[in-house]
VEXDREN-2710 file (C-alpha; in Angstrom, 1 decimal):
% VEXDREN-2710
k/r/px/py/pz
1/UNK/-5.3/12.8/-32.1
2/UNK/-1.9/10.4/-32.6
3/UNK/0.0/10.2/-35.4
4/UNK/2.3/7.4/-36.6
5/UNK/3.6/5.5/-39.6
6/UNK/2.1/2.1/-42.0
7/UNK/4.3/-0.3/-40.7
8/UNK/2.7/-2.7/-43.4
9/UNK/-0.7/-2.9/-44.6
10/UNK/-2.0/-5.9/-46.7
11/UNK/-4.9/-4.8/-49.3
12/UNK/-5.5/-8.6/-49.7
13/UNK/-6.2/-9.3/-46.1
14/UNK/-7.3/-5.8/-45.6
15/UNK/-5.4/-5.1/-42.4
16/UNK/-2.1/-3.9/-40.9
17/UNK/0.2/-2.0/-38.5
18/UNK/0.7/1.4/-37.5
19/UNK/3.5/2.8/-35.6
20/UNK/2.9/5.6/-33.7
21/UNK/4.8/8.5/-33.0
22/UNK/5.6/6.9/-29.2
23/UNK/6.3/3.5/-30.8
24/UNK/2.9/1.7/-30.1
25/UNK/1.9/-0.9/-32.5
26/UNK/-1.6/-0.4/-33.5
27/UNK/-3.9/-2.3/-35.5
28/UNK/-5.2/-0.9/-38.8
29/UNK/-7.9/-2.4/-40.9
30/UNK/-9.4/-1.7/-44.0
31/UNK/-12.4/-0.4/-42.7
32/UNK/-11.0/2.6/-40.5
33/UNK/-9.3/4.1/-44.0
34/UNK/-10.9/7.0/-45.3
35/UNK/-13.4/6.5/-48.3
36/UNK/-11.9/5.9/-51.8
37/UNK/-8.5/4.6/-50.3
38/UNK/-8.3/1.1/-50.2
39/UNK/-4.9/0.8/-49.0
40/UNK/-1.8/2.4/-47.8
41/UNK/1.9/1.8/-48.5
42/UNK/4.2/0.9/-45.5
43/UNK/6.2/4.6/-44.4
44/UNK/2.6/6.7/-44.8
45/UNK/1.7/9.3/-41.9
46/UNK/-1.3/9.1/-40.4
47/UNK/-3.8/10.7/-37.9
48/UNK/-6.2/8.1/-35.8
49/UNK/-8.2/7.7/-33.4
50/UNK/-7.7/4.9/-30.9
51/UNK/-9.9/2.2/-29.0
52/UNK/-9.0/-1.0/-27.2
53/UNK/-10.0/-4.1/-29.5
54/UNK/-9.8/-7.7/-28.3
55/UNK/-6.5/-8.0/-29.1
56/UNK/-5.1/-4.6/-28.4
57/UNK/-5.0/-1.0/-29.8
58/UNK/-7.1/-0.3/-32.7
59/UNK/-6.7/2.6/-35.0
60/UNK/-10.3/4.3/-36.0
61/UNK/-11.2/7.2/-38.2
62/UNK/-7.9/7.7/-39.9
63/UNK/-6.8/10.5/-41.9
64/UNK/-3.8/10.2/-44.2
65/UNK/-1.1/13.0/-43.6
66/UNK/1.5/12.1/-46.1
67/UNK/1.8/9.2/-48.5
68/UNK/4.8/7.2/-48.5
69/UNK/7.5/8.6/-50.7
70/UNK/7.9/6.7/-54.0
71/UNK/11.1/4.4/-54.5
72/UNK/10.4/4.5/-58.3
73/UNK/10.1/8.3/-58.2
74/UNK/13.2/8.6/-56.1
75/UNK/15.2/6.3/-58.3
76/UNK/14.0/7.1/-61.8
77/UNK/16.2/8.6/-64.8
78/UNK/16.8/12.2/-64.9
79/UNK/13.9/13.9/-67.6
80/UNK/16.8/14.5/-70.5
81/UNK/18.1/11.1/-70.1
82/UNK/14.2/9.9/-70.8
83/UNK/13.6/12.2/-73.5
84/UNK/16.5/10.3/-75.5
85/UNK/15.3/7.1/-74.8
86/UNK/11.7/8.2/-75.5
87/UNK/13.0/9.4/-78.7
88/UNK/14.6/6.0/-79.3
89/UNK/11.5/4.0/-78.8
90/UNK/9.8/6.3/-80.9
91/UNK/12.3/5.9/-84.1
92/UNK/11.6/1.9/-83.3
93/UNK/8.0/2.2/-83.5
94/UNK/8.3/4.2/-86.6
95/UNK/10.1/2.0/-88.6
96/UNK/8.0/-0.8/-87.6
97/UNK/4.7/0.7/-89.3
98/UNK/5.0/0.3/-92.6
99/UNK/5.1/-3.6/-91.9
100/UNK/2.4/-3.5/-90.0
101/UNK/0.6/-1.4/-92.7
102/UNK/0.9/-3.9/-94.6
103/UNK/-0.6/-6.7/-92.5
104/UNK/2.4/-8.1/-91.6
105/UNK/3.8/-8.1/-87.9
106/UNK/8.0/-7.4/-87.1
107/UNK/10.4/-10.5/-86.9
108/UNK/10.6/-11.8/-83.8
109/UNK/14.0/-10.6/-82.9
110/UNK/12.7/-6.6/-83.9
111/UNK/8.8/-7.4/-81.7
112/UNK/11.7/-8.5/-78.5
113/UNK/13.4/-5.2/-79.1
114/UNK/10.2/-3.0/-79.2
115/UNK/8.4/-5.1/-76.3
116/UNK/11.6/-5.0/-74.0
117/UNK/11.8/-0.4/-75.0
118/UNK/8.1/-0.4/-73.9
119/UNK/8.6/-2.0/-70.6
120/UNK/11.8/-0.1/-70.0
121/UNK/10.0/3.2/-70.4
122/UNK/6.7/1.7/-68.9
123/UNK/8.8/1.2/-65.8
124/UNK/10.6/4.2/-65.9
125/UNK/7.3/6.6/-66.0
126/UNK/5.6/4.3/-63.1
127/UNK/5.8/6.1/-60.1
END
């Protein structure tokens, strides 16, 4: 069976493009995927089988070799450095209860602090 790369896959439109290993461009839709994947990023490996559709190559029965690698994962902060700013957000949160104990919510300038550490670590834990 080939093998090749996503060159891009759109889970809206639920098509794409493969690469293969020889540099063919072959179709991928939605429905050749293997059950429970409903996409693929761009840079996965696959295994296909091919047949000639109306408008070219057409990739059938995939299997996915290898996902593609994650940029997040590749360019996220070193463990220790997210332990400290774990810590941080923690020390925020914590001195924001007992205003919230008492049915109150933080000034607006101390909610923007606390929202902006969530999405920082939010974003830093996504992979």
């Amino acid at each position: 069976m080939p093998t090749g790369k996503v060159k891009w896959f759109d889970a809206e439109k639920g098509f794409g493009f493969l690469t293969s290993d020889d540099g063919q461009e072959v179709f991928l839709h939605s429905s050749a995927l293997p059950a429970g994947v409903p996409s693929v990023k761009a840079g996965a490996r696959m295994e296909y089988g091919i047949a000639d559709g109306r408008r070219g190559k057409q990739a059938l029965s995939v299997r996915l070799l290898e996902e593609a690698p994650s940029v997040a994962r590749a360019t996220r902060k070193p463990a220790d450095e997210m332990a400290e700013l774990v810590q941080d957000l923690v020390n925020v949160l914590d001195n924001s209860t007992g205003a919230l104990r008492n049915g109150h919510y933080p000034q607006t300038a101390q909610s923007k602090k606390i929202a902006a550490m969530l999405r920082r670590v939010a974003d830093e834990f996504d992979a």
